[in-house]
N, C-alpha and C positions, 0 to 999 in steps of 0.2 A: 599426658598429652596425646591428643591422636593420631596416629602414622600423619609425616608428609608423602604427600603424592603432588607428581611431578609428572608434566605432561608433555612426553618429549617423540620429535620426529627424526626419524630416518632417513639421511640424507643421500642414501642409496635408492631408495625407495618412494620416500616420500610417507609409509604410514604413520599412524602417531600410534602411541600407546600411553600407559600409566605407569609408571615408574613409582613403587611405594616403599619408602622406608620407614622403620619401627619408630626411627627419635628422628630429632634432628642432628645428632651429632653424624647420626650413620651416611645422612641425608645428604651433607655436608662436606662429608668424607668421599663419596659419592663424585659429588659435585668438583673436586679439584682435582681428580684420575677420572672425570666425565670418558667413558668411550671413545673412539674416533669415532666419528660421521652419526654421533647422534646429540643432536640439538636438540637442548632444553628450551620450551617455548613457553615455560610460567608455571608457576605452583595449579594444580588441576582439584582445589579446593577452596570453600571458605569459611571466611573466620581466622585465617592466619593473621597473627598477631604484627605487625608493620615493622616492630625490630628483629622478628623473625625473618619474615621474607629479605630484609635488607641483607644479613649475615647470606642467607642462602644466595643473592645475587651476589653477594663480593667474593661467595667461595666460586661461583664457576667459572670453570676454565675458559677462555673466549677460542673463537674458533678462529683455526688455523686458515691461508689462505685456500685449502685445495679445498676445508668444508665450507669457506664462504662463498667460495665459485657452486658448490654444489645445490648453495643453501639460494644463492642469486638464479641458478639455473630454476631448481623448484618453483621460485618464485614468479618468475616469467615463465613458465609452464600453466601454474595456476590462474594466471593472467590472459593466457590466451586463448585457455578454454572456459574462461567465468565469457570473454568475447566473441567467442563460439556459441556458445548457449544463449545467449543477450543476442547473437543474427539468428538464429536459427530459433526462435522467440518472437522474434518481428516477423519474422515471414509467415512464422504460423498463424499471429496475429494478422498479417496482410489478409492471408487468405481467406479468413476467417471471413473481415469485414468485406473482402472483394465479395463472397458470396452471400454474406449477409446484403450489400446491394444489389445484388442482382437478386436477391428472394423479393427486397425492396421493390425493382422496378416492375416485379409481373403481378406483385400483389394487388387489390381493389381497393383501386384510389379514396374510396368511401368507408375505407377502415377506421379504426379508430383510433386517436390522436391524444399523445400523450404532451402537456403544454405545458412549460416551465413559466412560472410568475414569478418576476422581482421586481419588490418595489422602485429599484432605480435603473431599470430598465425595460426593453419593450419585450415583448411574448414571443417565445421562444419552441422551435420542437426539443425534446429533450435526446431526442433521438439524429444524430449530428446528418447521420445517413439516407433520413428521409427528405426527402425535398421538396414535399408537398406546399403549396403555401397556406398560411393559418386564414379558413375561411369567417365572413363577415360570422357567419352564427357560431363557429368554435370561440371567438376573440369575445364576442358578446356573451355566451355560455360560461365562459373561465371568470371574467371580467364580474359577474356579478355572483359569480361562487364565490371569489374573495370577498366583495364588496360584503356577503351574508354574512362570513367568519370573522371580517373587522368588526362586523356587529357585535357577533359572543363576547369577544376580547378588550374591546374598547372599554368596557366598565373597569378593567385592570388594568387601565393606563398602557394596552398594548395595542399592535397593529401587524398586521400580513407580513413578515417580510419575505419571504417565499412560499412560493405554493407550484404543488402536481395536479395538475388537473387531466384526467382524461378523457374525451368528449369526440363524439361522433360529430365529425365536421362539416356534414351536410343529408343528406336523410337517415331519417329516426329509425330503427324498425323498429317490428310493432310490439318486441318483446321488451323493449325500454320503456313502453309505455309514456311516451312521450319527454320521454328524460334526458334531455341531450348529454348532460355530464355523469360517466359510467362511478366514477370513483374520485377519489382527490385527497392530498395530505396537506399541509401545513406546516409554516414555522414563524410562530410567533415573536414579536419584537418590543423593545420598547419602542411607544409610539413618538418618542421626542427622536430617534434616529431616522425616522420619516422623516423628509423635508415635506414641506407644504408645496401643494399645488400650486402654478403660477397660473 
């Protein structure tokens, strides 16, 4: 049988470590004279056998009350720094997007426009932060890049159900060669999850 290993913290401290013993008897044995202030927090292997580990929760010692005030303190420790990190994560994020619009608002309005397609609803920036509105030749650009792809699909009983399209929203330059839509991806549906046009 392979050593148990046991994955216990410090209730001083808070580290964990591995705790290994040869059998289970030793393991066991262990587990009823457990240390003070160190808490067993689960066998730290797998493949243990389910009447194994069962014996090994019945041999340990439960914690007294001065380690379960230490084990409750740890616990609202680790709690209010995972809460710490999660503000201090949004703010990063704020700034982020504060700055990503304002790079938005100095940028040339005539950049190119990344457009979300779904079949059951209307056309969309993909980008939340831009504000630009979808002009008449992007809306018509996108609209018949799909319209090409239901083409391919349609012999497989398929249809558009989302599509990236992204398209210069109003003049071309001349390195597009007259190409309004830069790129575009797709995701294919069964065409009976379309509803029909009314």
């Amino acid at each position: 049988m392979p050593p148990i290993d046991l994955q216990v913290r410090d209730l001083d401290t808070g580290d964990r470590s591995i705790a290994s013993f040869p059998s289970e008897e030793e393991a066991i044995t262990w587990l009823n004279d457990r240390p003070r202030f160190q808490e067993v927090m689960g066998v730290a292997m797998t493949g243990l056998a389910h009447e194994i580990d069962a014996r090994l929760r019945a041999a340990l010692r439960p914690l007294d009350d001065e380690e379960r005030e230490k084990a409750q303190a740890l616990e609202t420790k680790a709690l209010e720094d995972a809460q710490k990190r999660a503000e201090e994560a949004q703010k990063r994020e704020q700034a982020t997007a504060e700055a990503h619009r304002a790079a938005l608002a100095s940028a040339p309005p005539d950049r190119p426009m990344e457009i979300r397609y779904r079949y059951d609803r209307d056309l969309e920036l993909v980008d939340v932060n831009d504000t630009r509105p979808i002009t008449p030749e992007a809306r018509e650009a996108v609209l018949a890049w799909v319209a090409e792809r239901e083409e391919w699909v349609r012999g497989r009983g398929q249809t558009v159900g989302e599509a990236r399209v992204t398209v210069y929203p109003a003049g071309i330059p001349a390195q597009a060669r007259g190409e309004r839509v830069r790129t575009g991806s797709f995701v294919p549906i069964t065409a009976s999850a379309k509803p029909a046009s009314t």
